[in-house]
Each structure stands twice: as C-alpha cells, then as structure tokens.
C-alpha positions in Angstrom: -11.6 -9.0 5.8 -12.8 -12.3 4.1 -10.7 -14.7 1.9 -12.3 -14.4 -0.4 -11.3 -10.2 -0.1 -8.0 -11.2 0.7 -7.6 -12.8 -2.4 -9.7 -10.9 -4.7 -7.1 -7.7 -3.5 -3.9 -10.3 -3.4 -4.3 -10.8 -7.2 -5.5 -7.0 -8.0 -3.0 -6.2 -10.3 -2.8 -9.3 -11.9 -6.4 -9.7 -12.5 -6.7 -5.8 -14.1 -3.6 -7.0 -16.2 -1.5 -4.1 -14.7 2.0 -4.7 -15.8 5.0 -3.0 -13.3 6.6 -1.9 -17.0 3.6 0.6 -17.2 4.7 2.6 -14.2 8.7 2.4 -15.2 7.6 6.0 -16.8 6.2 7.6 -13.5 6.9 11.3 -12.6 5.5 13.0 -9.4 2.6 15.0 -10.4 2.9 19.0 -10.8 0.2 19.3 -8.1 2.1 16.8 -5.7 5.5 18.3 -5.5 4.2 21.5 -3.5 2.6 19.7 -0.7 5.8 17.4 -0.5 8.1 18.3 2.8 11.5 19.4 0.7 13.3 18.0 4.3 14.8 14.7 2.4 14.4 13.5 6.3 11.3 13.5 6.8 9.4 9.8 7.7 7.2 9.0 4.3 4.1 6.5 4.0 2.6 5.2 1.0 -0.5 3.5 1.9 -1.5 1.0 -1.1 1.8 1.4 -2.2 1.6 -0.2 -5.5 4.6 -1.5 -7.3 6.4 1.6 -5.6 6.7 3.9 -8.3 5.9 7.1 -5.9 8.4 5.7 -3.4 10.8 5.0 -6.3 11.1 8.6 -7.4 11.4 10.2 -3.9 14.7 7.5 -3.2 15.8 9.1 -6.6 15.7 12.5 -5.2 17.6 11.9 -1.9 14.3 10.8 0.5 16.0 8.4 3.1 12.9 7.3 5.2 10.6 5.7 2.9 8.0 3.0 3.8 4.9 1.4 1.6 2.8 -1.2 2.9 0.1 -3.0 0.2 -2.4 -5.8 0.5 -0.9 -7.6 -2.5 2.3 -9.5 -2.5 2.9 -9.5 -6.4 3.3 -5.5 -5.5 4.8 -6.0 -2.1 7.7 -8.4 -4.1 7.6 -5.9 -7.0 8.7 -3.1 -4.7 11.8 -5.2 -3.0 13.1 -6.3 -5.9 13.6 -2.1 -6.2 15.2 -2.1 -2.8 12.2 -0.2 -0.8 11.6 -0.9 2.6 7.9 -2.3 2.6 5.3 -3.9 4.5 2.6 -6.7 3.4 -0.8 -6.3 5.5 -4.4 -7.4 4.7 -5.9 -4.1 7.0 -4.4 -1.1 7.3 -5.1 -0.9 11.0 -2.7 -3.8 11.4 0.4 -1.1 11.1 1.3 -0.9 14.0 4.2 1.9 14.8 5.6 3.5 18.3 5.5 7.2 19.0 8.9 8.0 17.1 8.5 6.0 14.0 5.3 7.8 13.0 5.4 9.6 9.7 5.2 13.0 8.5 3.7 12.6 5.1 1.2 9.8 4.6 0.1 9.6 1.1 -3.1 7.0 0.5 -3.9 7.4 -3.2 -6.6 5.4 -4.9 -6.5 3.4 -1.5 -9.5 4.6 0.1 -12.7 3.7 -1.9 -11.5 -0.4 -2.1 -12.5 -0.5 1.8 -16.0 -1.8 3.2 -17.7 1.3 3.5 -18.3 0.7 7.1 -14.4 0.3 8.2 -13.6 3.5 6.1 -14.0 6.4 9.0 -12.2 3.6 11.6 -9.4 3.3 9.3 -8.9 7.1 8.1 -9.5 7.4 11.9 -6.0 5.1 12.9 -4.2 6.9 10.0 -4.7 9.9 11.9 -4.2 8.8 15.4 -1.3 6.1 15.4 0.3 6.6 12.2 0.6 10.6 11.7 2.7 12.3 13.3 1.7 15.8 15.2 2.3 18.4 12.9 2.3 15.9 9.9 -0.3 15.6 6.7 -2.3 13.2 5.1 -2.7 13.3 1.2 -5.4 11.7 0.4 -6.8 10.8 -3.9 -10.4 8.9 -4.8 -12.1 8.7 -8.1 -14.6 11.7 -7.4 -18.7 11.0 -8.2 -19.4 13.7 -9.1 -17.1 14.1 -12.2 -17.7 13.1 -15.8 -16.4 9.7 -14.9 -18.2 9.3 -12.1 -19.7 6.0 -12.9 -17.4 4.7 -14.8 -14.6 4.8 -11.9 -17.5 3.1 -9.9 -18.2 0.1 -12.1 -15.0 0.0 -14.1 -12.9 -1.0 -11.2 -14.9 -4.2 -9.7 -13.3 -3.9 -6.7 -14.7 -0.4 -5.7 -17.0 -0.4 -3.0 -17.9 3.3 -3.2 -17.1 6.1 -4.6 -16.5 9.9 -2.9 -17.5 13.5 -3.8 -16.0 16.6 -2.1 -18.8 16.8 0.4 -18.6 13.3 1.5 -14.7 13.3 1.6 -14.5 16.4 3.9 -17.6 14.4 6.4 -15.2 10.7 6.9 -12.3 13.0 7.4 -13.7 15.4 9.8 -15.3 12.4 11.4 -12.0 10.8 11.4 -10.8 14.0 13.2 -8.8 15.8 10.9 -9.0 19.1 11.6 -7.8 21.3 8.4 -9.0 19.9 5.2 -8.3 21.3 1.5 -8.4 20.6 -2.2 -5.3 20.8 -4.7 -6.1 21.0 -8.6 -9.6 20.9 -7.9 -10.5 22.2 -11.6 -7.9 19.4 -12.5 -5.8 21.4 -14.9 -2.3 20.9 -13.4 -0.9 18.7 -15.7 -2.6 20.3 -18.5 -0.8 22.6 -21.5 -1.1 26.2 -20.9 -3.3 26.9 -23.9 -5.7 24.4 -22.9 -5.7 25.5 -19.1 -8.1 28.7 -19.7 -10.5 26.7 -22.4 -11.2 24.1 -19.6 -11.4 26.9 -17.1 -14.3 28.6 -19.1 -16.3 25.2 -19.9 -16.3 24.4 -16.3 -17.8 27.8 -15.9 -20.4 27.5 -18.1 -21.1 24.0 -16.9 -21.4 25.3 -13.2 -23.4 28.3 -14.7 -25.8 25.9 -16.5 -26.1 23.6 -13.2 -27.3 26.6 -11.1 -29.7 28.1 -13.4 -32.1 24.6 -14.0 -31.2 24.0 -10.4 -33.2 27.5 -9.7 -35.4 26.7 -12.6 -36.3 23.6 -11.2 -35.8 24.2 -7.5 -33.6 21.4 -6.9 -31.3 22.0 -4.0 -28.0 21.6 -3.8 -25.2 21.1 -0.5 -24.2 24.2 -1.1 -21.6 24.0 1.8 -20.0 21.1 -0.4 -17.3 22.4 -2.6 -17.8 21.6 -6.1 -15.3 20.2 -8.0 -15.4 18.1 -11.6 -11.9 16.5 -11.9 -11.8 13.0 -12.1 -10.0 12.4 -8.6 -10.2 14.9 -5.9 -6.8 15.4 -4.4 -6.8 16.3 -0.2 -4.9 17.6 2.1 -5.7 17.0 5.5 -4.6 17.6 9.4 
C-alpha cells in the first residue's frame, strides 16, 4: 500500500465525519446473532474493526477472547480507550498468528471492497489459511451492485475500489478456497417490522418477475447460477 493509501485510510473516519458517539447506540443485528458461536470462549476477529462497537457488545455479553485489528489509529485508540484488545496494521496479511491463537469466528464487514482489487483473493486467501481456524467461519458484508444502491455505495464512499454482487462474491471466495458458501437475509428483511416483511417480500417478486420476462423478451442472458439478491449489502457465510 502507498502513503498516500495509508493515509487516505488512516484519516477514514475523520474525513467521512464519522463520530464514535454515532455507534454508542449499536446492537448486534437480528441476522448476526444466529451465526454467532453461543461458546463465550470461542477466539473472535473483527477485521476493520471500527471504533469496536461489534467487539463492545460481545465483551457485554460474557465473550472473553476478543481481538479487532483496523488500518486507522483514530479507531485503533477509539477502541482502547474501551479496553479491547486490538491491533493497528496497514495490510491485513501483516496478522501474523501461530497455530493455537487462530480464531473461530472472523467477521470482515464493509472491509472488503476498500482493497486494490488485485490483492482481494490473496487477502480473503490468508484469512482463510493463517487466520481461521479448522472448523471455524468467516462472515463476510459488502455493499452489493446489484441492489438499488448499487451505485451509490460505489461512488458515495470515495475510498471504494469496487463493489461485489452475489456471483462475484461466491468466485474470490471459492478462489480463496472456501469451500461452503451461503447468504443470510438475502431479501434483507431481518430488521424489518413484521407488517412490512411480506409487502417487501411481494415487490421483490414482482421485481424479479419483471426482470425475467424483458430479459426473455429481449433475450438478454442472465448468470443464472448466480444467486440473486437485492439488499443493499449481502451478508456471507463461508468455510
């Protein structure tokens, strides 16, 4: 990575005017909290750990063996001033850890699509080899292309280098050599109120209906292989 990277990324949060107050609300997510380990001592990674929020809340419910590393230091300070054990590095595959100290849950959320597009595969690729442990998981979350925001999350966020649908997620991580790959809340309605679940539920039906029909019309051709999914971020599980 460049200085100039280095320091674009060092002063991330500073420079998209991201206060640590917003995050003093933060809750694990609905669709998280199943694919959590419920053994409180299990080894946890947060890759692009942030201002520790995530960490924060598994400490609060009895987790013992947290780590976070982040390229910034304004988060890596944030997150010791809250007493988490965390790590400051400018590449992920500078983590080095021995065969014992490798982690059963990694989590990497809106990590992945800030890397040079050429380093992504070598890096998902290190996660899985030196820093999962056998057995373990990988949760992995991106802004996803092909949702309604697609382009926004692209150009919104100037330090995005690219930007992931379901069908290129699944091809780094396979490449990368994970072996089971899955979706959570790939419609996106977790967190939503249970009126408004089955609304959403029928649009995206009738948005997927429309999309095959003029794709047939039109003879276009879609990956059909590639799931299809619409939420904003697409949220993976991988082994």
């Amino acid at each position: 990575m460049s200085t100039n990277d280095q320091i674009k990324l060092d002063s991330y949060f500073n420079n998209r005017v991201v206060d640590p107050a917003y995050y003093e609300s933060y809750q694990i997510p609905r669709y998280l909290k199943p694919v959590i380990p419920t053994d409180k001592n299990i080894k946890v990674l947060d890759i692009g750990c942030g201002y520790g929020q995530f960490l924060s809340k598994l400490k609060e419910e009895g987790y013992t063996h947290l780590m976070g590393i982040d390229i910034s230091n304004e988060a890596i300070n944030e997150c010791r001033k809250k007493g988490l054990s965390v790590t400051q590095v400018n590449d992920i595959r500078e983590y080095v850890v021995t065969g014992s100290e490798k982690f059963d849950f990694i989590i990497m959320s809106h990590v992945l699509e800030h890397i040079d597009k050429d380093k992504i595969i070598d890096t998902l690729r290190y996660i899985k080899m030196n820093l999962l442990a056998p057995g373990g998981s990988f949760t992995l979350m991106v802004p996803n292309a092909q949702s309604f925001t697609g382009t926004y999350w692209r150009y919104e966020d100037f330090t995005h280098t690219i930007l992931f649908t379901a069908g290129s997620c699944i091809y780094v991580l396979k490449s990368a050599g994970f072996e089971t790959i899955s979706f959570i809340d790939a419609d996106g309605t977790s967190l939503m109120s249970f009126w408004k679940k089955p609304i959403i539920k029928l649009m995206l039906f009738i948005y997927k209906f429309r999309e095959d029909f003029w794709g047939m019309i039109l003879q276009t051709s879609y990956h059909k292989p590639s799931p299809r999914i619409y939420s904003f971020e697409l949220k993976v599980i991988a082994k």
